[in-house]
VEXDREN-2710 file (C-alpha; in Angstrom, 1 decimal):
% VEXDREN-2710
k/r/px/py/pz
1/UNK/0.0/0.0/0.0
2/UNK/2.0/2.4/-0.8
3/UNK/5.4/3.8/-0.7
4/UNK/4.5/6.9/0.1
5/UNK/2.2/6.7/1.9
6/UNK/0.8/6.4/5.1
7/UNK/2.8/9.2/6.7
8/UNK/2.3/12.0/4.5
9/UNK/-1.5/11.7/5.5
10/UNK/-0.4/13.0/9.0
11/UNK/-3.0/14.0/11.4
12/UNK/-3.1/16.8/13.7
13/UNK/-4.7/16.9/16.7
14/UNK/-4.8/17.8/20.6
15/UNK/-1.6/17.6/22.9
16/UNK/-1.5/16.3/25.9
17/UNK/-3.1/19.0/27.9
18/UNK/-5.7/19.5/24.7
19/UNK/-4.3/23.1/24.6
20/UNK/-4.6/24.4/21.2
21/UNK/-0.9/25.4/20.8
22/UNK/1.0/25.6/17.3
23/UNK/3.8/23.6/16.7
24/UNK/6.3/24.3/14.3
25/UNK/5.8/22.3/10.8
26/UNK/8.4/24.1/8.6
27/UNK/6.8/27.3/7.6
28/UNK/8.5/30.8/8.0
29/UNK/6.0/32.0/11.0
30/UNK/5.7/35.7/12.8
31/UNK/4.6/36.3/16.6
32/UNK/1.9/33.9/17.5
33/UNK/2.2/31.3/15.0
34/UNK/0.8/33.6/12.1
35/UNK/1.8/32.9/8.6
36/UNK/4.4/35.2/7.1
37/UNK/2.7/36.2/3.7
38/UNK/4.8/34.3/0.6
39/UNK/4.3/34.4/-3.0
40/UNK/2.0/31.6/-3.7
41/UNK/1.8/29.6/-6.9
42/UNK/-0.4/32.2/-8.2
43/UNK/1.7/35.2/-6.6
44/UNK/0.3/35.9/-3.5
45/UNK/-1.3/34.0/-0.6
46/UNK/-4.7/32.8/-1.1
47/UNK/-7.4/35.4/0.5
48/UNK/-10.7/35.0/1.2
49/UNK/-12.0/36.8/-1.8
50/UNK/-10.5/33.8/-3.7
51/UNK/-11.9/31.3/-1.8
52/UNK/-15.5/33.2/-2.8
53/UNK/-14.3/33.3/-6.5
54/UNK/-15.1/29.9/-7.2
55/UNK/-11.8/28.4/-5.8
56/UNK/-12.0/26.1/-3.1
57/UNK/-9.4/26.4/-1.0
58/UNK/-7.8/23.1/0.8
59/UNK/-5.3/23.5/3.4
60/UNK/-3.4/20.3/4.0
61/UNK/-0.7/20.3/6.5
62/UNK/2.3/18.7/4.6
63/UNK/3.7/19.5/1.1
64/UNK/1.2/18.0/-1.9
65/UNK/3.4/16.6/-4.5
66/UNK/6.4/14.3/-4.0
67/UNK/6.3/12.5/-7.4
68/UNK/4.0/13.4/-10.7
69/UNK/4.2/10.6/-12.4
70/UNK/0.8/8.3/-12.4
71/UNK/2.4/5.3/-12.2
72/UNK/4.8/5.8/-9.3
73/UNK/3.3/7.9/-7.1
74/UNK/3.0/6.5/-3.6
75/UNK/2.5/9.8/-1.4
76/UNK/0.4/12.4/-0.2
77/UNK/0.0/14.0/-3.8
78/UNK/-3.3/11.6/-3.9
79/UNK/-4.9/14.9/-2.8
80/UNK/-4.7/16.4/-5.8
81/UNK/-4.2/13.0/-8.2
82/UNK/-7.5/11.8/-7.4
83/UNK/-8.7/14.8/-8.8
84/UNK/-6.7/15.1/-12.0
85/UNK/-6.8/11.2/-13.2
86/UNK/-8.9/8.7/-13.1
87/UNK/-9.2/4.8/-12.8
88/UNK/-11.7/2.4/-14.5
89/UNK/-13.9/2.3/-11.5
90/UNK/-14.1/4.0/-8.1
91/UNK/-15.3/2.8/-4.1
92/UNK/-17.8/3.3/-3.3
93/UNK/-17.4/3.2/0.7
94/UNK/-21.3/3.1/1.2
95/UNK/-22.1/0.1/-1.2
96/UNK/-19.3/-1.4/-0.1
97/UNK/-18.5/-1.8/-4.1
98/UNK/-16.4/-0.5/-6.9
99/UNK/-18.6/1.8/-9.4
100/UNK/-18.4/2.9/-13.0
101/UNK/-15.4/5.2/-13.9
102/UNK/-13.7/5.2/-17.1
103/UNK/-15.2/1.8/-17.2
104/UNK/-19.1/1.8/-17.2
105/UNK/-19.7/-2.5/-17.3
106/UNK/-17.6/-5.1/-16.6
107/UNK/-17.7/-8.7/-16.2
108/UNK/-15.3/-11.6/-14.8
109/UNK/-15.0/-15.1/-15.9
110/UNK/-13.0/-18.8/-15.6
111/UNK/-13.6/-18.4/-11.6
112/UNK/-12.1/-14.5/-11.3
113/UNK/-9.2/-14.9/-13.3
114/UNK/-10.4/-13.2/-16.9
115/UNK/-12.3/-10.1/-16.7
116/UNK/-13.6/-7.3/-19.4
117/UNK/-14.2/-3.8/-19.0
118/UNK/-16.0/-2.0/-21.4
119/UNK/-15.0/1.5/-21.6
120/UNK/-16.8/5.2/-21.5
121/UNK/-17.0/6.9/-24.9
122/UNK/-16.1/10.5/-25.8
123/UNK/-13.6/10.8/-23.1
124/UNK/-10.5/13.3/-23.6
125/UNK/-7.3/13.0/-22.4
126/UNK/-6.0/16.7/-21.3
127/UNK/-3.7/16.5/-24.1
128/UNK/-6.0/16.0/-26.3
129/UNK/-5.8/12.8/-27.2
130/UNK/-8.6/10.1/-27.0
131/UNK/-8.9/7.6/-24.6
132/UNK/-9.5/4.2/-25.8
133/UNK/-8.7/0.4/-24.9
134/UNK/-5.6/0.8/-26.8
135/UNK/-4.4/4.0/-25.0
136/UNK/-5.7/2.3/-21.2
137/UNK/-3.3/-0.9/-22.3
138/UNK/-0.8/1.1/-22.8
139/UNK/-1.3/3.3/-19.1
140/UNK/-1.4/0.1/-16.9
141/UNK/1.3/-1.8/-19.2
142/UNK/3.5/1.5/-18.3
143/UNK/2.7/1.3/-14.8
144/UNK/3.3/-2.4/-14.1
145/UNK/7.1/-2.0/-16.2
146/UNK/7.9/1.3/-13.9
147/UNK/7.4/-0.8/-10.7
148/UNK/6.9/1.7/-8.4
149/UNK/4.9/2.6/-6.1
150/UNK/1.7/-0.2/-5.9
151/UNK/2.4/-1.4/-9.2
152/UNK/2.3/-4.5/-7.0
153/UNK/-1.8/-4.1/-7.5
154/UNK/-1.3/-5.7/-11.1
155/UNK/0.7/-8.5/-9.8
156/UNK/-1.3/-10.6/-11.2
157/UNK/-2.0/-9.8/-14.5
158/UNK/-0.9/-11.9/-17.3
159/UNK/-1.7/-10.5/-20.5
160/UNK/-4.3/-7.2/-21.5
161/UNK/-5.5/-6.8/-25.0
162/UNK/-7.4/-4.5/-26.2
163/UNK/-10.3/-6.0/-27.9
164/UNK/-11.9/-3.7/-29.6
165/UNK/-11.4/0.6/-28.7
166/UNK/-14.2/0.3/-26.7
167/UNK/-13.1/-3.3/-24.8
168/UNK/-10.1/-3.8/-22.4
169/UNK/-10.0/-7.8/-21.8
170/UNK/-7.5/-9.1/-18.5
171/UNK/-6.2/-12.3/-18.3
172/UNK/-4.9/-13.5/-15.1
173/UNK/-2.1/-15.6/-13.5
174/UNK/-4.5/-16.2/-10.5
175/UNK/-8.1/-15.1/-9.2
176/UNK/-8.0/-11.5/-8.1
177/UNK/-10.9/-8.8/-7.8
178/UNK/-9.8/-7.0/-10.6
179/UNK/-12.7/-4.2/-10.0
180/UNK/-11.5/-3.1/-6.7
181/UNK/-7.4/-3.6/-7.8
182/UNK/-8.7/-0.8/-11.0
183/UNK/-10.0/1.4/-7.8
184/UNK/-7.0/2.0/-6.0
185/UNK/-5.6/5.0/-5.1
186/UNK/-2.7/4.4/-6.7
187/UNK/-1.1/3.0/-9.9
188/UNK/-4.8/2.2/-11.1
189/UNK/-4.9/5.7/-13.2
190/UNK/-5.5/5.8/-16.7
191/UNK/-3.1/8.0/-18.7
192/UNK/-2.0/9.5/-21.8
193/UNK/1.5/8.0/-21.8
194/UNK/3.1/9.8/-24.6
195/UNK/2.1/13.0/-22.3
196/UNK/3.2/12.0/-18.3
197/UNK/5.6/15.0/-17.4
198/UNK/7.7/14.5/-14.1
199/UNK/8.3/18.1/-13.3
200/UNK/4.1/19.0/-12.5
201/UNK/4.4/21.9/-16.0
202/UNK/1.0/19.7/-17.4
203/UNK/-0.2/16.3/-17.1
204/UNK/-1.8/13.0/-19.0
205/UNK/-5.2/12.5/-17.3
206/UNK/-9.0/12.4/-17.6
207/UNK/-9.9/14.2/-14.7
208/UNK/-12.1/16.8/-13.7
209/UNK/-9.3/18.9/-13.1
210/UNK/-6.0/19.7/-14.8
211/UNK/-2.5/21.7/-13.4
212/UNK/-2.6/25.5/-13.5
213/UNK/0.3/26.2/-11.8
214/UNK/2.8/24.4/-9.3
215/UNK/5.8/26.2/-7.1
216/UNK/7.3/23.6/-5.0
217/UNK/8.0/25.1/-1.1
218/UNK/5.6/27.7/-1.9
219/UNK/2.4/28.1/1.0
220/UNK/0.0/28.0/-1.9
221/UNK/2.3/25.2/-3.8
222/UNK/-0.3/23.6/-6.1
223/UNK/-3.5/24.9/-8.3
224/UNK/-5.8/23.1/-10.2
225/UNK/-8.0/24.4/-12.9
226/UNK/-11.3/22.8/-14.7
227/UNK/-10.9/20.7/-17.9
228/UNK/-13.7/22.1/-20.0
229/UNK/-13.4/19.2/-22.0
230/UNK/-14.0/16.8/-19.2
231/UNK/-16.8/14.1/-20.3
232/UNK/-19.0/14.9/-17.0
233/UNK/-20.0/18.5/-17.9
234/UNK/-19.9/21.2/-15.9
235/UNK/-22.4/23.5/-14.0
236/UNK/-22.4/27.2/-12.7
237/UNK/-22.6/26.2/-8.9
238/UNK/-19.5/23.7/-8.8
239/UNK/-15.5/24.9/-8.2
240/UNK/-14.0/25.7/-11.5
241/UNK/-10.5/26.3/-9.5
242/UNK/-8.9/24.8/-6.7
243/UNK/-5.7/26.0/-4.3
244/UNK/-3.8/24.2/-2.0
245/UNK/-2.4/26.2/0.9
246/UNK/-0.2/24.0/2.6
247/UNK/-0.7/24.9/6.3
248/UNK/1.2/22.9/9.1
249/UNK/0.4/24.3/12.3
250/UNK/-3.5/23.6/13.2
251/UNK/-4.0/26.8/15.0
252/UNK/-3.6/28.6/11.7
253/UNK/-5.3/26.5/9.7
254/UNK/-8.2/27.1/12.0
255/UNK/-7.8/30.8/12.2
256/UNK/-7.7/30.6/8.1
257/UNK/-11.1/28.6/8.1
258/UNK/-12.6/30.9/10.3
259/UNK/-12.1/34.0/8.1
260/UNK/-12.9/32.2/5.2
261/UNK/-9.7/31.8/3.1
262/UNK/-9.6/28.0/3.5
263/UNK/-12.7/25.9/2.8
264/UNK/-11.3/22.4/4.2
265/UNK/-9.0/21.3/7.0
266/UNK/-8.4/17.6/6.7
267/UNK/-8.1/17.8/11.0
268/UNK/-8.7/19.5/14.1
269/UNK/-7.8/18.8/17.3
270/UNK/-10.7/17.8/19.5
271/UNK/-10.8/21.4/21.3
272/UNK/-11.3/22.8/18.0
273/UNK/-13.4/20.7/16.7
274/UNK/-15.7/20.6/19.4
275/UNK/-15.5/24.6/18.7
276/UNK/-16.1/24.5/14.9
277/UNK/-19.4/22.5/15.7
278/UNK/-20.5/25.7/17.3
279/UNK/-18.7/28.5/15.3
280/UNK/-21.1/30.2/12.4
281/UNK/-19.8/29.6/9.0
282/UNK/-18.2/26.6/9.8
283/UNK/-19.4/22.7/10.2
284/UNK/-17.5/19.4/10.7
285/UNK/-17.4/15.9/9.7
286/UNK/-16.9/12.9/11.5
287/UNK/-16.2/9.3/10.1
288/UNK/-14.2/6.2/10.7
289/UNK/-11.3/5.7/8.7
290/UNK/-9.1/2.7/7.4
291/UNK/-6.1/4.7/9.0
292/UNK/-3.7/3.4/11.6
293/UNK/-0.6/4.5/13.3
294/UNK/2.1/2.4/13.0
295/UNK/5.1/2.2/15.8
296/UNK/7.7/-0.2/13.8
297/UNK/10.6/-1.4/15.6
298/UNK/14.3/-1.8/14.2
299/UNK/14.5/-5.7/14.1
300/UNK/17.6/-5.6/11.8
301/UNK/20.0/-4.0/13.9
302/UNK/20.4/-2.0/17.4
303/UNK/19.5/-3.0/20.9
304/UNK/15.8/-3.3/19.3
305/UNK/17.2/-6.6/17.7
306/UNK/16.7/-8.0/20.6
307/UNK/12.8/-9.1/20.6
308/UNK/12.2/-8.9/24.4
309/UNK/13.3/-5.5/24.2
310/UNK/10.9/-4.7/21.4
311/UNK/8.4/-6.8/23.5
312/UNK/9.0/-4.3/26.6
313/UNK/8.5/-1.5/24.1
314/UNK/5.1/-2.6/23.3
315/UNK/3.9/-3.0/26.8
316/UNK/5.4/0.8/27.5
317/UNK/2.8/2.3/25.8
318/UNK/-0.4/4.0/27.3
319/UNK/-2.9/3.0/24.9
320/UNK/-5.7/3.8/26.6
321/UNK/-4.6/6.9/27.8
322/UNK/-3.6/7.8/24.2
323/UNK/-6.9/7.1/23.1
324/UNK/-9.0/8.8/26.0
325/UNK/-6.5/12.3/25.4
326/UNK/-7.3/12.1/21.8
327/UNK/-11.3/12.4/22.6
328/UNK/-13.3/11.1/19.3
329/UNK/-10.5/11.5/16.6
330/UNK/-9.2/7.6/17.3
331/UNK/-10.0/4.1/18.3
332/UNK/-8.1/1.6/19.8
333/UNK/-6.5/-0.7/17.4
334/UNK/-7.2/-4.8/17.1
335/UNK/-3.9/-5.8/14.9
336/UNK/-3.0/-4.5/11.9
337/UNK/-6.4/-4.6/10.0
338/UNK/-9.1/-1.7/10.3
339/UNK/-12.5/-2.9/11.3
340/UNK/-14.6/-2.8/8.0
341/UNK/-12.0/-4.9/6.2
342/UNK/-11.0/-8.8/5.8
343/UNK/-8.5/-9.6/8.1
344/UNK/-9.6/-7.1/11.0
345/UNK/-8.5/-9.5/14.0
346/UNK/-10.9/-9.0/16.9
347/UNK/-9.3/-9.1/20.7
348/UNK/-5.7/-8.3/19.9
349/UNK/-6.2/-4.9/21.6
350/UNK/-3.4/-3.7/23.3
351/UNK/-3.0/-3.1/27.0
352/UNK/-0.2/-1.2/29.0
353/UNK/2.2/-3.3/31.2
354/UNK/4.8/-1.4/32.4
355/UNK/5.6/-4.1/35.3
356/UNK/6.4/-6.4/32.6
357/UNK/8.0/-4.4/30.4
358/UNK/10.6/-3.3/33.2
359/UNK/10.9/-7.4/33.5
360/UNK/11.6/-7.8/29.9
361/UNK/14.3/-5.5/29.9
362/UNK/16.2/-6.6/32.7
363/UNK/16.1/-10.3/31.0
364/UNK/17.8/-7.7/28.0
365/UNK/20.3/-6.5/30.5
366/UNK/18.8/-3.2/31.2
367/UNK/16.1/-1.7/33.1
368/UNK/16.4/0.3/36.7
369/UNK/19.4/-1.2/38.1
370/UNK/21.1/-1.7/34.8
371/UNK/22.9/0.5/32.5
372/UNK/20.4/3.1/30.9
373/UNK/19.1/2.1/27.3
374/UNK/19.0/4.8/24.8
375/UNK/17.0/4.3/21.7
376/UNK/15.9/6.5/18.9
377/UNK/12.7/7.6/17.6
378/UNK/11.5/9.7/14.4
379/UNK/8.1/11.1/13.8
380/UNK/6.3/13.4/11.5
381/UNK/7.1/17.3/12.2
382/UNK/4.1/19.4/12.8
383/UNK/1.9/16.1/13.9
384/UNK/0.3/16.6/17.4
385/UNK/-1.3/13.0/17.6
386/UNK/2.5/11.4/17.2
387/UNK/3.9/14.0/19.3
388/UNK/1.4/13.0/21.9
389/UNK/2.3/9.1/21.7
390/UNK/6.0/10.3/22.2
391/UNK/5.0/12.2/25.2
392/UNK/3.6/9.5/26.9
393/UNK/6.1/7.0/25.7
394/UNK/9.2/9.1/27.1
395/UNK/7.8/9.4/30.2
396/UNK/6.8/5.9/30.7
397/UNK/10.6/4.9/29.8
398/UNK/12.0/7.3/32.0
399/UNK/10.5/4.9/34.6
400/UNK/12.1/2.2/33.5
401/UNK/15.8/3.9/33.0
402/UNK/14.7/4.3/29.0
403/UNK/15.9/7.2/27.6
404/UNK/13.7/7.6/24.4
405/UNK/15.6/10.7/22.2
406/UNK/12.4/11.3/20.0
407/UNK/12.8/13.8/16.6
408/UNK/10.2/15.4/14.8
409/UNK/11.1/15.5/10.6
410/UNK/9.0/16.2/7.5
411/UNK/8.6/13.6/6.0
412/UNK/11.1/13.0/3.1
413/UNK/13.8/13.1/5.9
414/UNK/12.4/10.8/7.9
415/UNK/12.0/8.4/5.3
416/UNK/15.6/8.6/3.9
417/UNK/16.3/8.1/7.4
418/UNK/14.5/5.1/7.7
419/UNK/15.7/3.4/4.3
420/UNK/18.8/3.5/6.1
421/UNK/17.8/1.9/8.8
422/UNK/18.9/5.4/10.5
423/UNK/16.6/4.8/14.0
424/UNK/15.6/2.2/16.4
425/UNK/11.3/3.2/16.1
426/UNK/10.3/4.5/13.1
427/UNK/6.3/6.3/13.6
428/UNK/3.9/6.4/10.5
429/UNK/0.8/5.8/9.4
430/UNK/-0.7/3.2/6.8
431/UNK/-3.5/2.9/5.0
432/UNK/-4.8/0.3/1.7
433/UNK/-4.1/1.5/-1.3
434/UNK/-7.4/-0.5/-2.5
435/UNK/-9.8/-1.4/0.2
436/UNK/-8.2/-4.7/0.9
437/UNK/-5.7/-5.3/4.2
438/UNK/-3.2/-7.3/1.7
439/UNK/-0.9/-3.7/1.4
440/UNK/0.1/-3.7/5.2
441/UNK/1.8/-6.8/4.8
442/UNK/3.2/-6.7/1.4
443/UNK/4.5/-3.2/1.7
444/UNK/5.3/-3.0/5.5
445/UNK/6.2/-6.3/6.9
446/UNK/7.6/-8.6/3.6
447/UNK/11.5/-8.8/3.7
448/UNK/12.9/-6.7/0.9
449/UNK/17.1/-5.8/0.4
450/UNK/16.4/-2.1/0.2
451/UNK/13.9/-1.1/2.3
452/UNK/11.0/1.0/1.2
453/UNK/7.8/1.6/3.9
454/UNK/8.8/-2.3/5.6
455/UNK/10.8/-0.2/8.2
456/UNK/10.9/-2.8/10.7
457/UNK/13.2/-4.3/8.1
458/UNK/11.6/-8.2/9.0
459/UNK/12.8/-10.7/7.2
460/UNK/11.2/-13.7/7.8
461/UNK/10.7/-16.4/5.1
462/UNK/7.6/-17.8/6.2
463/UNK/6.0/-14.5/6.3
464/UNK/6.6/-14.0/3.5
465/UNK/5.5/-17.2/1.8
466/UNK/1.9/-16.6/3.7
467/UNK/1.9/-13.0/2.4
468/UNK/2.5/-14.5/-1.2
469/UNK/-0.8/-16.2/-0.6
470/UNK/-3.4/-13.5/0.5
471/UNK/-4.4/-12.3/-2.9
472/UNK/-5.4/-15.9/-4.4
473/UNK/-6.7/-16.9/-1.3
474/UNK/-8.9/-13.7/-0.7
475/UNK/-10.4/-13.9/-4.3
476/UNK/-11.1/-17.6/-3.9
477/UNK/-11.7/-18.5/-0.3
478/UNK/-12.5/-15.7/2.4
479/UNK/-13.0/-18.0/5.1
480/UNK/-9.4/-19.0/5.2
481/UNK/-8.1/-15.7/4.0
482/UNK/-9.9/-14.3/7.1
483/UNK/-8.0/-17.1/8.9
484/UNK/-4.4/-16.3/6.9
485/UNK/-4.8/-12.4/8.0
486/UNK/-5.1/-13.0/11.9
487/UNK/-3.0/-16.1/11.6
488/UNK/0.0/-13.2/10.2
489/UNK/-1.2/-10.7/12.5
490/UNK/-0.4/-13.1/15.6
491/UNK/2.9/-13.5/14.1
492/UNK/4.4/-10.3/13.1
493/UNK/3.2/-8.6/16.1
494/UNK/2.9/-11.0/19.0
495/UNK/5.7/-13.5/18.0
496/UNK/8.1/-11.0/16.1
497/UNK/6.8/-7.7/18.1
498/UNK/7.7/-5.8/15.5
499/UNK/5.4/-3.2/15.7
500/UNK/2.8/-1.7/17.8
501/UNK/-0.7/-0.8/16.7
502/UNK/-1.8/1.8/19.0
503/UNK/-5.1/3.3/17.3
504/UNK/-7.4/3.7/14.2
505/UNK/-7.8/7.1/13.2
506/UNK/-11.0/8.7/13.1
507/UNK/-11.5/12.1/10.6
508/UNK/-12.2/15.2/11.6
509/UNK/-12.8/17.4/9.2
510/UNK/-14.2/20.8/8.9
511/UNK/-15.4/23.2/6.2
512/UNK/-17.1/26.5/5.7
513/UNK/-21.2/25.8/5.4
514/UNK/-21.3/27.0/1.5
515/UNK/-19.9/24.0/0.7
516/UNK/-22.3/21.5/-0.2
517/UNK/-21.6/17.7/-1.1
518/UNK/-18.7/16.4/0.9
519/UNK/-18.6/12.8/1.5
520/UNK/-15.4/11.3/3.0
521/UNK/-14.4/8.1/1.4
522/UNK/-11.9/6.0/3.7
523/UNK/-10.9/4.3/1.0
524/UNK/-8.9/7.5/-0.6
525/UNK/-7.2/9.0/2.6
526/UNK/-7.5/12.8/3.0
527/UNK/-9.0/13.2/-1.1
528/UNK/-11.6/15.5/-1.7
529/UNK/-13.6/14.7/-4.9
530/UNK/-13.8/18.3/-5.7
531/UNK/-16.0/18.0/-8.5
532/UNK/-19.1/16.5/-6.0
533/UNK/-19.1/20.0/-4.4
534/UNK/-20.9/22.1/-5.2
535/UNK/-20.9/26.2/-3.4
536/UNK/-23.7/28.4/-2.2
537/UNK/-23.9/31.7/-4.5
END
C-alpha cells in the first residue's frame, strides 16, 4: 500500500493538555504562530475573496506533490491526483462496491481470473488525445514495467488486450478482484503515456481537473483548474478552480477557516473541533477511517534486535490513555487490520504493562538497576497526535531507566532516514491502497534488500510465503483468507513484536457551510472529490 504513503497523510490533533498550541511544521511564521505572507503559486497568498471566487481552498498540513508521475506515485499528492486522473472504476465506501469510472460495465470469468471492462465513450485525455482500450493498455502496461509505487496491485495480470477501442480484456495468472485492484488509489490511473511530465508543468489524465500552476515550497504550492473538455460536464454552482495552501500548524489552519480563506482542513484537534461545531460559518465531519498509526521497531539492527526488548517497548505504551486524550478522533487498534476490512482480527487490543516491560528489559540487561538504554525515535514534524504518543512513551521509559531521544522530521527526511535503517522506532501511518488489508503486509512487513515503507526491516521467510498467498486466497476463499490475515497478524506482532498498533484514526474534518456535497471516502485517505461539491452563491 503504498510507498509513500501512510505518513504523509499525518494528522493533527490535541496535545497532551488538549491546549490548542501551534507547533512548528516548517513554515517561516511571525509572533503567534501567524503565517508570514509568501508568493503563492499564483503570486500571492490565497485570500478569502478567492476562496469566494469559485476556488475552493484546501489546506493540508504537509507538502502536496512528491512525485508526478501516475504510475509511481505512492505519497500524499493523492490529494490532488484523485482529482486530476482517473481509474476504470471507483469505491464506493457506502455500497461497499467499486462503481463505474472510465469503465461503465464489466464482467469476470474462468472463476475470477479473466475479466472485461467495457469503456466510457467521448472521453478526452488533457492532451488532447482520445482515450481508448488501446491507450488504457498502454497506461497500466507502463505502470506495471515502472514498478513503483503499488504497481504490486497488477501482480497478477498476465496479458491485456485491447479487444476492440471500446473493450479492455484481462487475463490473469491467478483469481483476483480485478474491480477493486482498477480502484486503488494508486497505480490504477489511466493515462496519456506519450504526455506524463515529471516536473508537475502539465499532465496525462482524464480528470475533472488539470494543473494550473505548481511552485514547490511555496504556501500556496499547487492549483488546479477545470478541464472544460471533461466528459461529465460542468455546471455554474460547482469549483471551476482549486488551491492548496499547505498549512502545518492547526492553530492557523483554524484561524484561516474561520475568516474564510480555507474551505477544508483535513483535522482538528478535539478542542477545535468541538468549537467549529458551534462557530457560524463553519461545520464538521466525523467518520471512521481505514487509517492506523504504525510504531515499527528496528529488528535488523540496534538493541531493538533483541525481541524482548521490542516486547518491553510494546507494553510501555499507554494506549488507553492515548486514546482517551485524543477524545473522538481515534479508536483503539485490534492488529493490523481496520475494522470494515478482511482480516480485522478481533481481541488483539493492546494493553499497558509497564511491570512487565521493566521485566523484559532486565532479562535484556537493562532496566532500573542496569545501565540506561537509549534508543531512537522519528516522527512526522508538525503532527500533534505522534507528538502526543511520544510524550507519553518518554515518560513511561524514564520509569524504566529508558531514555527515548524522539525527533520530529518532515517527512522526506524521515523516510531517507528510515531506508537507512537510521533509527531504532520509526512512527507512520498506513492505509490500503485499495480497500483490501493485503498492502500492510506486502508493503510493511515482507523482507525486501532495500527497504522501502517495511521499516521494521523483517525478514522472515515464512512470512513471506503466507503473504504471497493473500491475494489468491482472498479472491477464492475468504474463510481462510480471514483465517491467513489474523493467523500473520499473531505472528508479526505477538511472535516478532515488531510493531505496535496503537489506534485507528478517526477524521475530523471541517469546512465552511457553503460548501455542499462532501462525502469522506476511507478508501482514498485525506482526497476531496472536488467536482461533487458544489458552493452556495
Amino acid at each position: 500500500m503504498r510507498w509513500h504513503k501512510r505518513l504523509l497523510v499525518a494528522g493533527v490533533t490535541g496535545a497532551l493538555a488538549l491546549t490548542a498550541s501551534a507547533c512548528a511544521g516548517g513554515q517561516v511564521r511571525g509572533a503567534g504562530g501567524t503565517p508570514q505572507p509568501q508568493a503563492s503559486s499564483s503570486g500571492s497568498p490565497t485570500t478569502a475573496a478567492q476562496a469566494n471566487d469559485g476556488t475552493f481552498v484546501y489546506a493540508p498540513n504537509l507538502d502536496v506533490v512528491t512525485d508526478w508521475d501516475p504510475a509511481t506515485s505512492y505519497s500524499n499528492e493523492i490529494i490532488a491526483l484523485s482529482n486530476i486522473y482517473e481509474g476504470l472504476t471507483r469505491y464506493n465506501s457506502e455500497s461497499r462496491k467499486a462503481e463505474p469510472r472510465l469503465a461503465t460495465e464489466w464482467t469476470s470469468a474462468n472463476g475470477g481470473k479473466e475479466w472485461t471492462f467495457k469503456l466510457r465513450q467521448g472521453v478526452k485525455f488533457h492532451s488532447g488525445a482520445t482515450l481508448d482500450a488501446e491507450a488504457a493498455k498502454k497506461a497500466i502496461e507502463r505502470t506495471i514495467e515502472k514498478k513503483g509505487g503499488a504497481a504490486y496491485i497488477w501482480d497478477s495480470v498476465d496479458k491485456i488486450e485491447a479487444v476492440d477501442a471500446a473493450t479492455l480484456k484481462f487475463t490473469l495468472e491467478y483469481a483476483t478482484p480485478l474491480d477493486l485492484v482498477a480502484s486503488s488509489g494508486y497505480a490504477a490511473y489511466i493515462y496519456d503515456v506519450d504526455a506524463v511530465d515529471a516536473d508537475g508543468k502539465k499532465d496525462a489524465g482524464t480528470g475533472p481537473y488539470t494543473i494550473d500552476s505548481w511552485q514547490k515550497g511555496k504556501e500556496t504550492e499547487l492549483t488546479l483548474k477545470a478541464f472544460e473538455g471533461y466528459w461529465g460536464g460542468w455546471k455554474p454552482e460547482q469549483y471551476k478552480k482549486v488551491a492548496f495552501r499547505v498549512t502545518p500548524e492547526i492553530t492557523t489552519a483554524w484561524q484561516l477557516l474561520q475568516k474564510g480563506e480555507v474551505n477544508f482542513v483535513q483535522r482538528l484537534n478535539p478542542q477545535l473541533f468541538e468549537q467549529a461545531g458551534m462557530t457560524p460559518g463553519v461545520k464538521t465531519s466525523r467518520s471512521p477511517s481505514f487509517q492506523n498509526l504504525l510504531v515499527l521497531f528496528n529488528t535488523a539492527s540496534g538493541p531493538m534486535k533483541n525481541v524482548k526488548i521490542r516486547q518491553a517497548l510494546q507494553l510501555a505504551i499507554d494506549y488507553d490513555g492515548l486514546v482517551g486524550a485524543l477524545k473522538g478522533s481515534a479508536q483503539k487498534a485490534s492488529g493490523l487490520v481496520p475494522q470494515g476490512l478482511l482480516g480485522h482480527a478481533g481481541g488483539m487490543e493492546p494493553k499497558m504493562d509497564l511491570p512487565r516491560a521493566q521485566e523484559l528489559l532486565g532479562e535484556a540487561g537493562y532496566g532500573p538497576d542496569n545501565p540506561e538504554l537509549k534508543l531512537s525515535l522519528t516522527y512526522a514534524q508538525g503532527d500533534e497526535d505522534q507528538k502526543l504518543l511520544v510524550t507519553l512513551l518518554s515518560s513511561a521509559l524514564k520509569r524504566v531507566n529508558v531514555n527515548l531521544q524522539a525527533k520530529p522530521m518532515s517527512w522526506n527526511a524521515q523516510w531517507d532516514l528510515g531506508k537507512k535503517q537510521g533509527q531504532d522506532i520509526f512512527v507512520m501511518y498506513w492505509y490500503p491502497d485499495y480497500p483490501d488489508a493485503y498492502s500492510w503486509f506486502l508493503n510493511v512487513f515482507k523482507s525486501a534488500d532495500k527497504p522501502q515503507f517495511n521499516l521494521s526491516y523483517l525478514k522472515d521467510a515464512q512470512i513471506d510465503a503466507k503473504i504471497d498467498e493473500l491475494p489468491q486466497l482472498t479472491a477464492t476463499d475468504q474463510v481462510n483468507a480471514d483465517q491467513a490475515y489474523q493467523d500473520l497478524q499473531k505472528k508479526i506482532i505477538g511472535e516478532e513484536a515488531a510493531a505496535a498498533v496503537p489506534y485507528v484514526q478517526t477524521y475530523q474534518r471541517a469546512l465552511t457551510t457553503d460548501v455542499s456535497g462532501y462525502v469522506d471516502n476511507p478508501a482514498y485517505p485525506n482526497v476531496v472529490f472536488f467536482y461533487d461539491l458544489t458552493r452556495a452563491p
